[in-house]
C-alpha positions in Angstrom: 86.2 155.4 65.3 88.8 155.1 63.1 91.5 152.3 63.7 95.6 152.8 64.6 97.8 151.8 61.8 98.9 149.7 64.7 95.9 148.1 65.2 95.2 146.7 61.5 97.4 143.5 62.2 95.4 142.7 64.8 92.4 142.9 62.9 93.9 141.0 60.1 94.9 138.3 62.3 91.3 137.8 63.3 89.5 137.5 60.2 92.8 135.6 58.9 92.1 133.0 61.9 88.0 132.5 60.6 89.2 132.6 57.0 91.8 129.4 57.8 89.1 127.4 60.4 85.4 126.8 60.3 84.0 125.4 63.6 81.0 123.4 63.6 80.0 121.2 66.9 83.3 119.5 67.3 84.5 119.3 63.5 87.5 121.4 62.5 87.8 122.1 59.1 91.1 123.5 57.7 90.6 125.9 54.7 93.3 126.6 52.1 94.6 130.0 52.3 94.1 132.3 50.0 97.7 132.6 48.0 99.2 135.9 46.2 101.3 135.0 43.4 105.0 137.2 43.4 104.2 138.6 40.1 101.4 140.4 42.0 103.9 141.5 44.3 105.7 145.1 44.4 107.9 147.2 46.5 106.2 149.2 49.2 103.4 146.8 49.8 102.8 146.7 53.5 101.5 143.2 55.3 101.7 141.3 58.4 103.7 138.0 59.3 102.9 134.8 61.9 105.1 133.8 64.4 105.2 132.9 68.6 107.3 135.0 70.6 106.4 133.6 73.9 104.5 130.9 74.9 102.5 128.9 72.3 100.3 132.2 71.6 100.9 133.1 67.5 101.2 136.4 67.2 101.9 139.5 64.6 104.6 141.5 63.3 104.5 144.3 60.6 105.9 143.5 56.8 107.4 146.0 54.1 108.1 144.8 51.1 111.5 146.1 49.8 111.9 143.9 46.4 111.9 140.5 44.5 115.5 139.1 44.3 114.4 136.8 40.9 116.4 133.8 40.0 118.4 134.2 43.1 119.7 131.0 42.9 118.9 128.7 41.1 115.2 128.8 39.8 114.6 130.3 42.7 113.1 133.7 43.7 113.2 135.1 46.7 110.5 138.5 48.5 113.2 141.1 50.3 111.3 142.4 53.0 111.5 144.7 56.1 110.0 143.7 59.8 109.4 145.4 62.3 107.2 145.8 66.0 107.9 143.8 69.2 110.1 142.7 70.2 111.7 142.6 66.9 112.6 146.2 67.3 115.6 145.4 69.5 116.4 141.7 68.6 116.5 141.9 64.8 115.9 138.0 63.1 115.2 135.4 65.5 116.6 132.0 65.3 113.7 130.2 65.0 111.6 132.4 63.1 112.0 130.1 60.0 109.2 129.3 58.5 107.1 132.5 59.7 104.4 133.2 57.2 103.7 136.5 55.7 100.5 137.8 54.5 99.5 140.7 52.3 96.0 141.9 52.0 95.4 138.9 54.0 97.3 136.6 51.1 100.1 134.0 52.1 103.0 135.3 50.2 105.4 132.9 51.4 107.7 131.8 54.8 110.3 133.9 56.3 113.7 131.8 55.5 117.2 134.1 55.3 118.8 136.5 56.6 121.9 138.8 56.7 124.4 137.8 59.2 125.3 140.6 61.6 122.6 143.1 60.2 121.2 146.4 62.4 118.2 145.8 61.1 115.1 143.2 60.6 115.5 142.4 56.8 115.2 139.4 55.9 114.6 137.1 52.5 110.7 135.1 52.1 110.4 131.9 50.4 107.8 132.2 47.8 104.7 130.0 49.0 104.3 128.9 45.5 107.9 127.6 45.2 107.3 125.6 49.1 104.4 123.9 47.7 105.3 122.8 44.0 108.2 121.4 45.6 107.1 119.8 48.9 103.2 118.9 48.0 103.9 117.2 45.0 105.9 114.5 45.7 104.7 111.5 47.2 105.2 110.3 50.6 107.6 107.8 51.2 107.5 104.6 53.3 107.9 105.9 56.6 110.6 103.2 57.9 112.8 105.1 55.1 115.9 106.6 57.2 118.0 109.7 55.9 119.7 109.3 53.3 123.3 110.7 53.0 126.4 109.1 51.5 129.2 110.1 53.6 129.6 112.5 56.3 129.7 115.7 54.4 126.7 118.2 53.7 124.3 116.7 51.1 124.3 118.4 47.4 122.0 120.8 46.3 119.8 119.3 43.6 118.3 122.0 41.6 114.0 123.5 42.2 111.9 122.0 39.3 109.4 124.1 40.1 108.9 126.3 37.0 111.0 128.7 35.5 110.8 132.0 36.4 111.3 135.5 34.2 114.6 136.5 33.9 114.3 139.9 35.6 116.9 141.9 36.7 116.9 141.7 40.7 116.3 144.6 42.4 118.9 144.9 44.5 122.5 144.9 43.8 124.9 141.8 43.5 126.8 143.4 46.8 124.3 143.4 49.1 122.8 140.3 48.1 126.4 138.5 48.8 127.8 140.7 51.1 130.5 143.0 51.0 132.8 141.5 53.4 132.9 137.8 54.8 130.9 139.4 57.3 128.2 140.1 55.6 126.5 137.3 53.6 123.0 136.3 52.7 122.1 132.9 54.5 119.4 130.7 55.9 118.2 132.1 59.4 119.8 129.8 62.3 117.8 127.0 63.4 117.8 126.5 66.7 119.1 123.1 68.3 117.7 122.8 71.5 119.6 120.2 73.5 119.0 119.2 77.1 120.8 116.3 79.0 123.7 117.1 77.6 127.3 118.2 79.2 128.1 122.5 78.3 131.0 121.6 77.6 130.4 118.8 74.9 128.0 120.8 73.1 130.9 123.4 73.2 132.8 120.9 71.1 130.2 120.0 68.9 129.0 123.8 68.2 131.6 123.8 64.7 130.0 120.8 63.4 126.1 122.0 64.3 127.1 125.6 62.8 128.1 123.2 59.6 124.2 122.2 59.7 123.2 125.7 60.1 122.1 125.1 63.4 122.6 127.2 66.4 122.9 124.8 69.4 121.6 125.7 72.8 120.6 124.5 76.1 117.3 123.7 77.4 114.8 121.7 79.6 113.0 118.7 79.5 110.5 118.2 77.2 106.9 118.7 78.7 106.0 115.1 76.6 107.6 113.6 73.7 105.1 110.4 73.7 103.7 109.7 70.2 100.1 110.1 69.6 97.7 107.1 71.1 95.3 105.3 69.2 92.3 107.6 70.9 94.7 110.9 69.4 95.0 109.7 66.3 91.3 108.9 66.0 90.7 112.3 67.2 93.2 114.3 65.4 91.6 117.0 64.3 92.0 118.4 67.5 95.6 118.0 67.2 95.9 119.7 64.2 95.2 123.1 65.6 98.3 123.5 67.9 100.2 123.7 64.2 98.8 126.2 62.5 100.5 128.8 61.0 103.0 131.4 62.6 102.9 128.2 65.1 106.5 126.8 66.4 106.9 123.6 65.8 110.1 121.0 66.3 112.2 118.2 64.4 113.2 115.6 67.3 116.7 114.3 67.1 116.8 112.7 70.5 114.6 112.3 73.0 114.5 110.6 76.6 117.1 110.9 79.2 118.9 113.4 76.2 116.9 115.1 74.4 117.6 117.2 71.3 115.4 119.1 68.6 115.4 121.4 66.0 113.0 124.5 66.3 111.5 126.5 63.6 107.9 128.5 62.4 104.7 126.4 60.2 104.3 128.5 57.4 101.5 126.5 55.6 99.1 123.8 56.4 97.0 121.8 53.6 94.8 118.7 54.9 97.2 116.6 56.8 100.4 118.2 55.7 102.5 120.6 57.3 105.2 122.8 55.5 107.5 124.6 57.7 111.0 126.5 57.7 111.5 127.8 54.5 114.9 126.7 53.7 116.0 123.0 54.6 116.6 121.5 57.6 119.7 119.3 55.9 118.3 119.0 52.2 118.7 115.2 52.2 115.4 115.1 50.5 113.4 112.2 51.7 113.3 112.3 55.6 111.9 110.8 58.6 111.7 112.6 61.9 109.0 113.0 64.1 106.9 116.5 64.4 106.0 118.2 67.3 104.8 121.8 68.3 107.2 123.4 70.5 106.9 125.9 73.5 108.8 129.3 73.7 110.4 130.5 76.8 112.1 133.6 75.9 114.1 135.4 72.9 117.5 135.5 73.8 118.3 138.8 72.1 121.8 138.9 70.4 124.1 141.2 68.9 125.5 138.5 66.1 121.8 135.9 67.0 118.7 136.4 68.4 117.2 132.8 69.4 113.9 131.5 70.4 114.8 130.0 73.8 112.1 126.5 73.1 111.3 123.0 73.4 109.3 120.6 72.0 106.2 119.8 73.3 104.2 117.0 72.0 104.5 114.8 69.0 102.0 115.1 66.3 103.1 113.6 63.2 106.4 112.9 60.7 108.2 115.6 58.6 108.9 113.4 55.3 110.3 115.9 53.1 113.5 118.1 53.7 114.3 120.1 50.5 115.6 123.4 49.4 112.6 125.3 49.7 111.8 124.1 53.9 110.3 120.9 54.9 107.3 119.0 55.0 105.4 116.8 57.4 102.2 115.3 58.1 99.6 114.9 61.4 98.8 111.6 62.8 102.2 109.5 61.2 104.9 107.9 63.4 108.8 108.6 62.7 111.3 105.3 63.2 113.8 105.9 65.9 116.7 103.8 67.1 116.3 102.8 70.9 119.9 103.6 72.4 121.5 103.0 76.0 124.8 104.4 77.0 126.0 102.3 80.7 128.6 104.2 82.3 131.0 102.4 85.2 133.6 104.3 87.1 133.1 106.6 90.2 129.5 105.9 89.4 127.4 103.5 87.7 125.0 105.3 85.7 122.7 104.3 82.7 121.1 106.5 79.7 118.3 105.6 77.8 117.3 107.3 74.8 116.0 107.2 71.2 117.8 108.8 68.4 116.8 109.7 64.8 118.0 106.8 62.2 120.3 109.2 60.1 123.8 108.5 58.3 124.7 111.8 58.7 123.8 113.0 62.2 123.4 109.5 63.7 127.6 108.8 64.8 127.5 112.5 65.9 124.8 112.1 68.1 125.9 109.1 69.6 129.1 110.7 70.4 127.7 113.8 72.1 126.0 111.9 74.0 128.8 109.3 74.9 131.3 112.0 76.1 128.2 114.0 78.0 128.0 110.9 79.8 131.6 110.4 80.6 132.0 114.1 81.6 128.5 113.6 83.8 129.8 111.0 86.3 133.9 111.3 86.0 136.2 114.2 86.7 137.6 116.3 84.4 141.1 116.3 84.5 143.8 113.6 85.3 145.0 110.3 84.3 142.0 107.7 83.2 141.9 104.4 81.7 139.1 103.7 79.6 137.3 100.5 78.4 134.7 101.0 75.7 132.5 98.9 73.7 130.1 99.4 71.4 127.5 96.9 70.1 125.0 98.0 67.2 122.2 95.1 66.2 121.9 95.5 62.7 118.7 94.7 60.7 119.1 90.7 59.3 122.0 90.0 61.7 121.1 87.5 64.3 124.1 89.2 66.1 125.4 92.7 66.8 128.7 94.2 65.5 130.6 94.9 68.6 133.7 97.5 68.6 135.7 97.5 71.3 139.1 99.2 72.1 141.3 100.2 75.5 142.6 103.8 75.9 144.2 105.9 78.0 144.3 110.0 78.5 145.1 112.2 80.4 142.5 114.9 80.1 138.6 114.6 78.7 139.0 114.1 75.1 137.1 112.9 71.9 139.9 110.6 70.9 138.8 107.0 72.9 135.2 108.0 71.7 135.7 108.9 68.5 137.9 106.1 67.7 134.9 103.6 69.0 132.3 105.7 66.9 134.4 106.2 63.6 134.1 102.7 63.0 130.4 102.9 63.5 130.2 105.4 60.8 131.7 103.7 58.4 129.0 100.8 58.6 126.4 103.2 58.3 127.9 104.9 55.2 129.2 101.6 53.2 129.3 101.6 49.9 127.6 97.9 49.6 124.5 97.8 51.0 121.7 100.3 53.0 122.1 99.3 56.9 118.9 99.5 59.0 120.3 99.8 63.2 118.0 98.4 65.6 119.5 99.2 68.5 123.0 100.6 70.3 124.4 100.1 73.7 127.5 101.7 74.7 129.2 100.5 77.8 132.3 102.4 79.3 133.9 101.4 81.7 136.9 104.3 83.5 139.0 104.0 86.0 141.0 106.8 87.7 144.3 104.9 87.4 147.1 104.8 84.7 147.5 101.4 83.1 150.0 101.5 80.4 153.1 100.0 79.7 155.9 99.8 76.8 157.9 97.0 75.2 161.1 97.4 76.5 162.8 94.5 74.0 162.5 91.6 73.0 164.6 87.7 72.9 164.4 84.5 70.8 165.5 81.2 72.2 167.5 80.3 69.1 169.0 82.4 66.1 168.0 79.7 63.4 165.0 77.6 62.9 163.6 74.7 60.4 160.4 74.4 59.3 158.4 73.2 61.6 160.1 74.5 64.5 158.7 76.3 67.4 160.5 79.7 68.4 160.1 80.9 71.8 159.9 85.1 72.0 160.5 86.6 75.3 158.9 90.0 75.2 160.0 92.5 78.4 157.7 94.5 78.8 157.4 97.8 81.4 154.2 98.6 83.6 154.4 102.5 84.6 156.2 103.2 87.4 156.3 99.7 88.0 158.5 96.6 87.5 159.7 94.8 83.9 158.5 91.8 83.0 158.9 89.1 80.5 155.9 87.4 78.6 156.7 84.4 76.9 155.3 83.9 73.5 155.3 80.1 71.1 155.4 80.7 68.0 154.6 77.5 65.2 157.3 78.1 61.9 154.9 76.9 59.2 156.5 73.5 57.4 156.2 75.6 54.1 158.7 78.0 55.1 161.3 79.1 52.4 165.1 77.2 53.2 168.3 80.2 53.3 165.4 83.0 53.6 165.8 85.5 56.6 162.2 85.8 58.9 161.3 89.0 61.0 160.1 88.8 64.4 158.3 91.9 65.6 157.1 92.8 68.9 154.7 95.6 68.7 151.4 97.4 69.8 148.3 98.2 68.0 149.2 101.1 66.3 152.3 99.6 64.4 150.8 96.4 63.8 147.9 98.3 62.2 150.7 100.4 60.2 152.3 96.8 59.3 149.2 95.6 58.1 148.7 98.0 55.6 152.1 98.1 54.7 152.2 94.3 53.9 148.8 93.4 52.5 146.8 96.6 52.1 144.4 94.9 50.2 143.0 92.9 52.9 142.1 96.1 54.7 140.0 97.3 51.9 137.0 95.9 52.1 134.8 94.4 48.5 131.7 93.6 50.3 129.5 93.9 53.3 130.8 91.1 55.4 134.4 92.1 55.0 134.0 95.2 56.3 132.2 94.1 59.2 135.0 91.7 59.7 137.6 94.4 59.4 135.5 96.6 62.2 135.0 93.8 64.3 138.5 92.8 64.5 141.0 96.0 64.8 144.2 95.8 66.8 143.2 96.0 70.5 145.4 98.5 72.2 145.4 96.4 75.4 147.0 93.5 73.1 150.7 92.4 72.8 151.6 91.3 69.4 154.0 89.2 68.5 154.7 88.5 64.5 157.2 86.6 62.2 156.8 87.7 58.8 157.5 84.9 56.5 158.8 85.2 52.5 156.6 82.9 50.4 156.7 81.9 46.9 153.6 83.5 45.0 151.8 86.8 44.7 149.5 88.7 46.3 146.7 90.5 44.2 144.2 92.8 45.5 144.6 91.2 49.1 144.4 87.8 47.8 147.2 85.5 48.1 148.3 82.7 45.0 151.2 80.3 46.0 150.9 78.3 43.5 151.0 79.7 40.4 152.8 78.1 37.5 156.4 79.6 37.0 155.2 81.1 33.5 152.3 82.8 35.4 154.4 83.8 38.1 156.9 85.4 35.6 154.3 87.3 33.8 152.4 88.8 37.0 155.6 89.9 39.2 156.7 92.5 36.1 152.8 93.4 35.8 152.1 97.2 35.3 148.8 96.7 36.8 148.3 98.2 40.1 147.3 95.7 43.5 149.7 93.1 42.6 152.5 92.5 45.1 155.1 89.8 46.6 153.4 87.2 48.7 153.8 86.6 52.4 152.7 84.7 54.9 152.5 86.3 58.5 151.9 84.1 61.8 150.7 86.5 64.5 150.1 86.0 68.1 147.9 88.3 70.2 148.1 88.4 74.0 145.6 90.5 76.0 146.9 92.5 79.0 146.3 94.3 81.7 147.7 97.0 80.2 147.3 100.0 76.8 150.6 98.9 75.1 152.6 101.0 72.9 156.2 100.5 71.5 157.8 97.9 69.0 160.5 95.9 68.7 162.2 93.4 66.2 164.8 91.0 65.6 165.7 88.9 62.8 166.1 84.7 62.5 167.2 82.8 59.6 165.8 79.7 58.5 168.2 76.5 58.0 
């Protein structure tokens, strides 16, 4: 009986499956697969690919080779083919099919990896096998307490393949289809799915611009059916383990995971020992990585006119994906992935608590934290109307007996990112100093709303005398007006300092955070740039309060300021020299007495007079 053309995948699939394991008793072996080379490769060659489409069952999907796109970028070549069979037929490329390997004449050829945005039909672009292996396989594995790295909160570069040259050869296919005709139309990696559950529709709404950045396609899902690292007895017995990754198996980055829970979901392609390549085409290409591996279930395919997606989640976690470089990404069975414990308290109409783990990342790390802040908020308050929010943020940091703490006052009027953001920018800019590598042990969040409106403005302001000495004491009256309630003064004493310049003219300035953060820039920019480590955790730790009134008197000195630093005493002849300076960071010296009185209230106006010293 001769066998359907239909059929033959099927039958390759089985002898594929006893060509990659050899059972003996309770042994599992893991063979190397048996690798075609794309010189051997030519159009009209017909195969088979790997992939799940429901379930955790791998199954088959028919392959046409259309060309070799060589040199594509960079020392790159990519395998054109055509796919085709259920459910492929009416779904095109499926977000999370990354990774899927494809087989000729039972050979790995390489891992499904791009795609044409808004294409009729299943074509997409295969990572050569080779190219996935000379570039993930070969390079050693790192410490595994080694974070992301990423120097600011842009996509990382993209470092050049040393794999080995290839043959200049004309591609096959013409310059316009390969880049598209129209903006529409462009070759890119496949959409990796973000599965996210936990977390508000709305937030992940707002963060869809920045995930699409990442080439990540975010949806919602469940819980995880178990996220627990392997146990001593798993690990002993991991062999077992090993076979619910094989290849054309789905299998998950984890973000987050506990009471919010994120992943990323893509296809193993290959499988070597203890190592794991997957995807195709990078996760972020920050090169060195640390995340931990799982497999992953499949729901559905949510089929798409612009994006198919695998509907997933992860399932259980198997090992550490060390490697994310151009050509996919690489992990390894039976490792463990450091994760930053994190708890978010939330008090207002109710008094909630979330505790969860999240991936120790530069890039993603502030991002995630603020998802998962504002999912919380939107969780437990309402949407719309007045608020007043109290937030603070405390991060322990590795070799730091205590933990930076931000903390700020804000009101709004309708759910934003701006109270959040402004706690969590700060954040960021720890992680991604310029000084020194920051390990976070831990984050706690607590926000505190209130469904009231607590603000008030400086109406004006009055001095108890029009000229001082030095020495002196100047009292400032400051009147200041609660919405819709009644003005009041707050009396502020402030000390003249006894070196205080004779005949000059001082200002006194009322004002809220946002001015007096102006002023200080203004006035001695150089203090707010920070030259080390502990200055910038001083500057974070001590911005202008929005709930505080300021009071200042700005006081003319004799000296000059250089880069933030003050010199009063100077010798005349140095003096002389350094104010006509053309060298930049050099300025007139002043000395600044400040007064900060907390309130009841988020504070906004400014107002000044001026006082002359006798």
């Amino acid at each position: 009986m001769k066998l359907k053309e239909r059929q033959l995948p099927y039958l390759f699939m089985i002898l594929g499956f006893f060509s990659v394991f050899i059972s003996s008793g309770k042994t599992l072996i893991f063979a190397t697969e048996n690798i075609m080379n794309i010189d051997e490769i030519v159009p009209g060659m017909k195969g088979y690919g790997k992939t799940v489409f429901i379930g955790d069952r791998v199954e088959m999907f028919n392959v046409e080779v259309l060309g070799i796109l060589r040199n594509w970028e960079a020392k790159s070549n990519m395998i054109l083919i055509r796919m085709s069979g259920d459910p492929l037929e009416k779904s095109g490329i499926i977000a999370g099919m990354s990774g899927s390997p494809v087989y000729i004449d039972n050979r790995l050829i390489g891992a499904v990896a791009y795609g044409w945005s808004f294409a009729k039909e299943a074509i997409a672009g295969v990572t050569p096998i080779n190219e996935m292996k000379s570039t993930l396989l070969n390079i050693p594995v790192q410490e595994k307490d080694v974070s992301l790295t990423s120097t600011d909160w842009e996509l990382p570069s993209f470092p050049q393949n040393e794999s080995e040259p290839c043959l200049q050869v004309a591609p096959l296919m013409s310059q316009e289809l390969i880049q598209g005709s129209s903006g529409n139309m462009k070759l890119m990696p496949i959409l990796t799915p973000l599965v996210v559950s936990g977390v508000n529709g709305e937030v992940l709404q707002k963060m869809q611009p920045l995930f699409n950045t990442y080439g990540l396609y975010p949806v919602q899902g469940g819980s995880y059916v178990s996220v627990s690292p392997l146990s001593e007895k798993e690990k002993r017995d991991s062999i077992s383990e090993k076979a619910k990754l094989v290849p054309g198996a789905s299998v998950a980055a984890i973000l987050v995971k506990g009471d919010l829970s994120a992943a990323v979901v893509g296809t193993v392609t290959y499988v070597e020992g203890d190592n794991v390549l997957a995807f195709g085409h990078p996760f972020l290409q920050t090169g060195t990585a640390d995340l931990p591996m799982a497999s992953a279930y499949v729901y559905a395919i949510l089929t798409s006119q612009s994006n198919s997606v695998k509907m997933a989640s992860p399932q259980e976690i198997l090992g550490r994906i060390h490697q994310d470089r151009r050509s996919g990404i690489a992990g390894i069975f039976g490792e463990s992935s450091r994760m930053v414990p994190c708890r978010i308290e939330v008090e207002g109409s109710q008094d909630l608590a979330y505790d969860f783990e999240i991936i120790d990342n530069k890039l993603l790390t502030p991002s995630l934290v603020l998802m998962a802040a504002q999912s919380a908020v939107l969780s437990t308050e309402r949407r719309l109307g007045e608020k007043s929010v109290n937030i603070k943020l405390a991060a322990q940091i590795d070799g730091y007996e205590k933990p930076v703490v931000v903390e700020n006052v804000f009101y709004e009027l309708d759910p934003s990112w701006f109270p959040l953001n402004h706690i969590v920018q700060p954040f960021s800019m720890i992680l991604n100093n310029q000084f020194q590598k920051v390990r976070v042990n831990r984050i706690e969040l607590k926000i505190k709303v209130l469904d009231t409106r607590k603000t008030a403005y400086i109406e004006a302001i009055k001095v108890d005398k029009k000229q001082v000495k030095p020495g002196d004491t100047l009292q400032v009256d400051v009147r200041i007006k609660p919405f819709t309630g009644e003005s009041f003064y707050q009396t502020v004493s402030m000390q003249i300092p006894e070196d205080t310049l004779p005949g000059s003219t001082l200002n006194v300035t009322a004002c809220d955070a946002t001015y007096g953060q102006a002023l200080n820039m203004g006035r001695s920019a150089g203090k707010f740039l920070p030259t080390n480590f502990e200055q910038l955790l001083h500057y974070v730790e001590n911005m202008e309060r929005n709930n505080n009134l300021m009071v200042r008197v700005l006081l003319p000195k004799k000296g000059i300021t250089y880069k933030g630093e003050g010199f009063p005493s100077l010798p005349t002849s140095m003096l002389s020299i350094m104010s006509f300076s053309n060298q930049s960071g050099i300025g007139p010296l002043f000395d600044e007495v400040i007064s900060r009185i907390p309130t009841a209230y988020v504070v906004s106006g400014n107002q000044s007079i001026p006082v002359s010293v006798k």
